[in-house]
ROSE-4610 file (N, C-alpha, C; in Angstrom, 1 decimal, always signed):
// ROSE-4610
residu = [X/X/X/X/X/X/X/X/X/X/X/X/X/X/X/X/X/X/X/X/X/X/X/X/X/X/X/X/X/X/X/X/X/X/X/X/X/X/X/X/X/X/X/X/X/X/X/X/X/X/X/X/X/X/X/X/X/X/X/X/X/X/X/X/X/X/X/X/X/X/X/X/X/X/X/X/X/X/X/X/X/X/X/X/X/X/X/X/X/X/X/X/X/X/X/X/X/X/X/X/X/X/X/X/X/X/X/X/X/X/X/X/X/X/X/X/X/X/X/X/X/X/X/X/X/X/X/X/X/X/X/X/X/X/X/X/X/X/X/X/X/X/X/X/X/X/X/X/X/X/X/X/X/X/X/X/X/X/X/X/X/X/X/X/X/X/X/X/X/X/X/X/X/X/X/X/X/X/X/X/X/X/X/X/X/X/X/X/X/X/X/X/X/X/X/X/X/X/X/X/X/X/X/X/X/X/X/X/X/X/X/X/X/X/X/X/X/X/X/X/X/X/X/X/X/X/X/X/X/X/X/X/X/X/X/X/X/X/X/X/X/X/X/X/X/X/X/X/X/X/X/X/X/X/X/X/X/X/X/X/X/X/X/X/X/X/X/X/X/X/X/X/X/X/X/X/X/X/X/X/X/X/X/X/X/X/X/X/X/X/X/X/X/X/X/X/X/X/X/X/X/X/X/X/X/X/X/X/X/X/X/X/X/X/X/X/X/X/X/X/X/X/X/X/X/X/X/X/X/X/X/X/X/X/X/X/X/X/X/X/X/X]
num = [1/1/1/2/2/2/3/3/3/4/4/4/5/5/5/6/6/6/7/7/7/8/8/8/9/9/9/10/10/10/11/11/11/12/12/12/13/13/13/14/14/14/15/15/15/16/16/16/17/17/17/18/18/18/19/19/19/20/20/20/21/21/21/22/22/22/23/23/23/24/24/24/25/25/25/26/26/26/27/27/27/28/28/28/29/29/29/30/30/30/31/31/31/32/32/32/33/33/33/34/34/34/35/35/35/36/36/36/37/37/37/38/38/38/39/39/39/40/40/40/41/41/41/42/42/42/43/43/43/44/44/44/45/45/45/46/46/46/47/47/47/48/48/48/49/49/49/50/50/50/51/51/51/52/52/52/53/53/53/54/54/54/55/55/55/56/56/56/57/57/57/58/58/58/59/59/59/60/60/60/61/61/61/62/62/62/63/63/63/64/64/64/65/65/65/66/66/66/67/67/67/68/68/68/69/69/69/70/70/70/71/71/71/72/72/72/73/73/73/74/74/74/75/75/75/76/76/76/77/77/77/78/78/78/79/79/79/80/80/80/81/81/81/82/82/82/83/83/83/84/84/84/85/85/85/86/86/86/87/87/87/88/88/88/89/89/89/90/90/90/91/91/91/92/92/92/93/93/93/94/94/94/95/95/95/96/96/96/97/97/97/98/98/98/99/99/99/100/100/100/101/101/101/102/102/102/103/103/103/104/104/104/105/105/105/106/106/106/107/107/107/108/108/108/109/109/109/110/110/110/111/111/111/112/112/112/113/113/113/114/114/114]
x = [+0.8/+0.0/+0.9/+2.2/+3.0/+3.5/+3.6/+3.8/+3.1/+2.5/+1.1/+0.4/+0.9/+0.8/+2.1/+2.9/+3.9/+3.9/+3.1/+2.9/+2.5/+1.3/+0.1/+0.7/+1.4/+1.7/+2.9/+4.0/+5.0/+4.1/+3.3/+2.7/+2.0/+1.2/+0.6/+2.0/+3.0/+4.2/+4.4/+5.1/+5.1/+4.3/+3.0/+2.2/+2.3/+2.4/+2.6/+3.4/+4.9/+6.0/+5.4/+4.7/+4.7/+3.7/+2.5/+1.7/+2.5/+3.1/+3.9/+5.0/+5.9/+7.0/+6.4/+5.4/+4.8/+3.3/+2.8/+2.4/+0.6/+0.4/-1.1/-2.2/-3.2/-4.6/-5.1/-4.6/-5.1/-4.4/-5.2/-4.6/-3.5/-2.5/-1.4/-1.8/-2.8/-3.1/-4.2/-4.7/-5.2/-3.9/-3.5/-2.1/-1.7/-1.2/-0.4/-1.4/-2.9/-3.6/-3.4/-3.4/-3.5/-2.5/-1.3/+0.0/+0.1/-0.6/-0.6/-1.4/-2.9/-3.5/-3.0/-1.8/-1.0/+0.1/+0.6/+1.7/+0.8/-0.1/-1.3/-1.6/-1.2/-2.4/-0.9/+0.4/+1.1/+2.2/+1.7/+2.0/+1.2/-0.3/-1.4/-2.1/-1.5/-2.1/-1.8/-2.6/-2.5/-2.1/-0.9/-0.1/-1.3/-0.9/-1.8/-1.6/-0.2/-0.4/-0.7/-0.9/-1.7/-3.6/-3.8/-5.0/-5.5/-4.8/-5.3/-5.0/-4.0/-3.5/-4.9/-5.5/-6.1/-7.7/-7.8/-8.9/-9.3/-8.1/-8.2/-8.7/-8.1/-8.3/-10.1/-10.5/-11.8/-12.2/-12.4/-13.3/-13.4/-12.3/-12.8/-12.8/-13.1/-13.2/-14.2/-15.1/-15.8/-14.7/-13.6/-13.4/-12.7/-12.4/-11.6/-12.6/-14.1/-14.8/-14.9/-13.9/-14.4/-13.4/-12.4/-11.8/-13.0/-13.2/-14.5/-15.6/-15.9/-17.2/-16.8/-15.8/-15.2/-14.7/-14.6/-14.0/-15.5/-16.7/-17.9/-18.1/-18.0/-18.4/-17.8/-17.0/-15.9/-16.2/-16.6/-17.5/-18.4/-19.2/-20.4/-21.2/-20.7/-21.3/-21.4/-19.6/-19.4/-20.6/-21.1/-21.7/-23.3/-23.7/-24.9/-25.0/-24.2/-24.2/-23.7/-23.5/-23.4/-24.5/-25.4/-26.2/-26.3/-26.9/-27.5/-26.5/-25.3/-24.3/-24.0/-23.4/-22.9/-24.5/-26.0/-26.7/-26.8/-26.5/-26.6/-25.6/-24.4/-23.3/-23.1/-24.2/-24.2/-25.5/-26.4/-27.3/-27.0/-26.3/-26.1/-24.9/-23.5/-23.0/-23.0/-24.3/-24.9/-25.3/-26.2/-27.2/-25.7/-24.7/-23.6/-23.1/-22.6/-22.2/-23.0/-24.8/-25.3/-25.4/-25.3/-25.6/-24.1/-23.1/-22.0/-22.0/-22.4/-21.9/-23.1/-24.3/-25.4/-24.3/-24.0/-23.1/-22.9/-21.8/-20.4/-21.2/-22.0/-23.0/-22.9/-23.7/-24.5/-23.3/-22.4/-21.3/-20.6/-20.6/-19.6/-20.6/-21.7/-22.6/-23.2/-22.9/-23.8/-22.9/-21.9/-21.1/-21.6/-21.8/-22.1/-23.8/-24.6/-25.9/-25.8/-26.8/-27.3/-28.3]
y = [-1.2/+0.0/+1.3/+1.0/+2.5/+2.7/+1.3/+1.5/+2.9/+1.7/+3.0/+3.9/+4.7/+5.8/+6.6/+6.1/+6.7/+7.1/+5.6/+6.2/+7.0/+7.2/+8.3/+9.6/+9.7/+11.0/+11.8/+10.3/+10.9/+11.6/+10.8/+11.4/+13.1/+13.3/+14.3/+15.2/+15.0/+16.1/+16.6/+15.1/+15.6/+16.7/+16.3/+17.4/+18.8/+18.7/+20.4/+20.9/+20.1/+21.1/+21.2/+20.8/+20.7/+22.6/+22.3/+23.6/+24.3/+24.5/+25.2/+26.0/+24.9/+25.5/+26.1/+25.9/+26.4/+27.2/+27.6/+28.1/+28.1/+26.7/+26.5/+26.9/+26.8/+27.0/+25.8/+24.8/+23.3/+22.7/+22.5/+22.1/+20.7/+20.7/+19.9/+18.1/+17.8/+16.8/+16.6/+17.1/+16.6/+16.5/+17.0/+16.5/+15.7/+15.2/+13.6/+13.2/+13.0/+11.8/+11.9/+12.9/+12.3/+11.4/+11.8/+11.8/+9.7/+10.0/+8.0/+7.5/+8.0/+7.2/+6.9/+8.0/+7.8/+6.8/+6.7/+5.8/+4.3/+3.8/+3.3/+2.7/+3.5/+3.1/+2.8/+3.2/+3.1/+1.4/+1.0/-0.1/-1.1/-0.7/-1.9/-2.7/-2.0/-3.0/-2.1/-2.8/-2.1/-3.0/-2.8/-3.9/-4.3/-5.3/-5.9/-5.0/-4.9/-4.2/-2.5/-1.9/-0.5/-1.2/-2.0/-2.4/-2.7/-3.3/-3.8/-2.6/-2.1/-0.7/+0.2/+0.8/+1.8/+1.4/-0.4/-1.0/-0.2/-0.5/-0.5/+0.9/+2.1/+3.3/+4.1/+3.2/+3.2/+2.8/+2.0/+1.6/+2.4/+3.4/+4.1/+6.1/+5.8/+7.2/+8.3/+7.7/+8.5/+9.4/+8.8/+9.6/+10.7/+10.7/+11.9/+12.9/+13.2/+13.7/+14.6/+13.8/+14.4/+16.2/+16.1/+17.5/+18.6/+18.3/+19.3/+19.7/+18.2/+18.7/+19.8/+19.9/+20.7/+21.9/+21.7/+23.4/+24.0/+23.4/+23.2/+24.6/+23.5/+24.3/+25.3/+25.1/+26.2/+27.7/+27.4/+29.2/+29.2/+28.2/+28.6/+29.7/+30.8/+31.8/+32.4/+31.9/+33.1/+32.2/+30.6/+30.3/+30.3/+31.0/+31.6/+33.0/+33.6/+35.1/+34.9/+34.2/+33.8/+32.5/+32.0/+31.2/+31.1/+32.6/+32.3/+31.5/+32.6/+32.7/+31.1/+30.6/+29.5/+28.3/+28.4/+27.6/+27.6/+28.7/+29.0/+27.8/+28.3/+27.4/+26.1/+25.5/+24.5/+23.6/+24.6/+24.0/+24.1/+25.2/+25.6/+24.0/+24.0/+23.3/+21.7/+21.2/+19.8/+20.0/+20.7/+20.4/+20.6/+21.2/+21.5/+20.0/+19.3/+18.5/+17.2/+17.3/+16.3/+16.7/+17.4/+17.8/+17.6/+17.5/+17.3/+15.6/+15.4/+13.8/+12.8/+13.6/+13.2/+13.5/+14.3/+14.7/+13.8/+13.8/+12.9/+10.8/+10.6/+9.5/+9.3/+10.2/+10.3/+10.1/+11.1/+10.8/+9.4/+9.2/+7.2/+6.9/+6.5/+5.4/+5.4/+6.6/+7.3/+5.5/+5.5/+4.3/+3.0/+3.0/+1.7/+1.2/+1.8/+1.5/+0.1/-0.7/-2.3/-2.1]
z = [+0.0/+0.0/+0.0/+1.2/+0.7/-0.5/-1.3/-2.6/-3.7/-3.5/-4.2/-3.9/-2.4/-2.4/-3.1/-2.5/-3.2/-4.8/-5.4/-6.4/-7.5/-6.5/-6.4/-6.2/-5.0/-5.0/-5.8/-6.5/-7.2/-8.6/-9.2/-10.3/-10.0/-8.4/-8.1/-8.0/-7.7/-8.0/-9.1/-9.8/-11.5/-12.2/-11.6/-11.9/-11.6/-10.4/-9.7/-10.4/-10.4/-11.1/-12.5/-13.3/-14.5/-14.4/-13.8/-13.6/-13.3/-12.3/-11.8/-12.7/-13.5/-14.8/-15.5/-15.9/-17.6/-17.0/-15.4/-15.3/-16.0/-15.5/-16.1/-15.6/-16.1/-15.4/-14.9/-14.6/-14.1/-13.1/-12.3/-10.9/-11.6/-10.5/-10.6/-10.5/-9.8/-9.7/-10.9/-11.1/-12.8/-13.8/-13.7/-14.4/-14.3/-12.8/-12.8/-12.5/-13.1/-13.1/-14.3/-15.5/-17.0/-17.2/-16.4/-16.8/-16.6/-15.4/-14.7/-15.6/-15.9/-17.0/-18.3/-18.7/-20.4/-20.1/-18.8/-18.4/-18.2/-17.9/-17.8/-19.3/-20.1/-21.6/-22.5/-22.0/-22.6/-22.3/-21.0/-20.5/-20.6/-21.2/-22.0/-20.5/-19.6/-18.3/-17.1/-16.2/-14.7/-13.8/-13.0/-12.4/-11.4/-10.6/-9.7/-8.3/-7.8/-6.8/-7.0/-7.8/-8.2/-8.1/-8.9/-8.7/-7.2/-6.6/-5.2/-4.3/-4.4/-3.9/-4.0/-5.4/-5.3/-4.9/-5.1/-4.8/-3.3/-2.2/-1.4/-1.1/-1.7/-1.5/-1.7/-2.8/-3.5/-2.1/-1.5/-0.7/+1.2/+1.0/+1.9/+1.6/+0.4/-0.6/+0.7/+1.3/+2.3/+2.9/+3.6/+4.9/+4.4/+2.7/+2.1/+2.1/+2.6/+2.6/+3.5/+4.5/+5.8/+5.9/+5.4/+5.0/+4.8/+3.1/+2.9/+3.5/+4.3/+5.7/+6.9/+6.9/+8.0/+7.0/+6.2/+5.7/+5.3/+5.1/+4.8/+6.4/+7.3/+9.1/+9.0/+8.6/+9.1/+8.3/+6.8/+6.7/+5.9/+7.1/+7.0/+6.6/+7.4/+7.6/+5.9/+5.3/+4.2/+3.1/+3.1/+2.2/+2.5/+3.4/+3.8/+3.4/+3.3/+2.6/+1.1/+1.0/-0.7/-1.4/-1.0/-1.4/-2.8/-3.2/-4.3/-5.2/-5.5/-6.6/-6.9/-5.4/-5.2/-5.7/-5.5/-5.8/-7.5/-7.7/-9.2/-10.2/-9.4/-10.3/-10.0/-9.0/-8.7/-9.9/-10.0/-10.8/-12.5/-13.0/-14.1/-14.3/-13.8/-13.6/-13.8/-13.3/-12.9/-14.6/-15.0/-16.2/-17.2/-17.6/-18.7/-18.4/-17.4/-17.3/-17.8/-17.4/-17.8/-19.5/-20.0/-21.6/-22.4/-21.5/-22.1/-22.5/-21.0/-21.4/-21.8/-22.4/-23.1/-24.9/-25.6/-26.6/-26.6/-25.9/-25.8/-25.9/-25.1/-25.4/-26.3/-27.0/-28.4/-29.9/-29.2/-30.6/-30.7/-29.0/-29.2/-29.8/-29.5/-30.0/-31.6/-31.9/-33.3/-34.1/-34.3/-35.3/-34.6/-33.5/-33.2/-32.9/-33.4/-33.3/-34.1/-33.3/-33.8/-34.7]
């Protein structure tokens, strides 16, 4: 398991410095996840201990939650004086996302209808 955190987190570095050098608009760890999934697609397989490694991580994905519930308490106050803005881009958001990946459906499947 330290394995694969390790793993995890060398690629979330890679990342950083990568945003960081060139100064991107995309958080650092979206980066070394593309970066793991092209290393990933470029090795045609996913080793077993990364598999059982991240298995493991998947299955207690809750308690990473528990951060944002507490930064949630913590300003309160400021997302009670900001409702609307914040309900707004919460709903605009949800529907772009579901219309995106209704497109995106639509275009895989267009070649492969039965």
């Amino acid at each position: 398991m330290i394995n694969v955190l390790a793993i995890l987190l060398l690629y979330q570095l890679v990342g950083e410095l990568i945003v960081r050098a060139f100064a991107l608009p995309i958080p650092g760890p979206v980066i070394g996840m593309a970066l793991l999934f092209l290393t990933l697609l470029a090795r045609g397989r996913v080793g077993e201990e990364l598999r059982n490694g991240t298995s493991a991580l998947l299955q207690h994905l809750s308690l990473l939650f528990i951060p944002a519930g507490a930064g949630v308490m913590l300003h309160l106050q400021r997302i009670e004086s900001e409702w609307l803005p914040i309900t707004v881009a919460l709903i605009v958001s949800t529907f772009a996302g579901m219309a995106v990946t209704g497109l995106v459906l639509r275009a895989m499947t267009r070649g492969h209808a039965h």
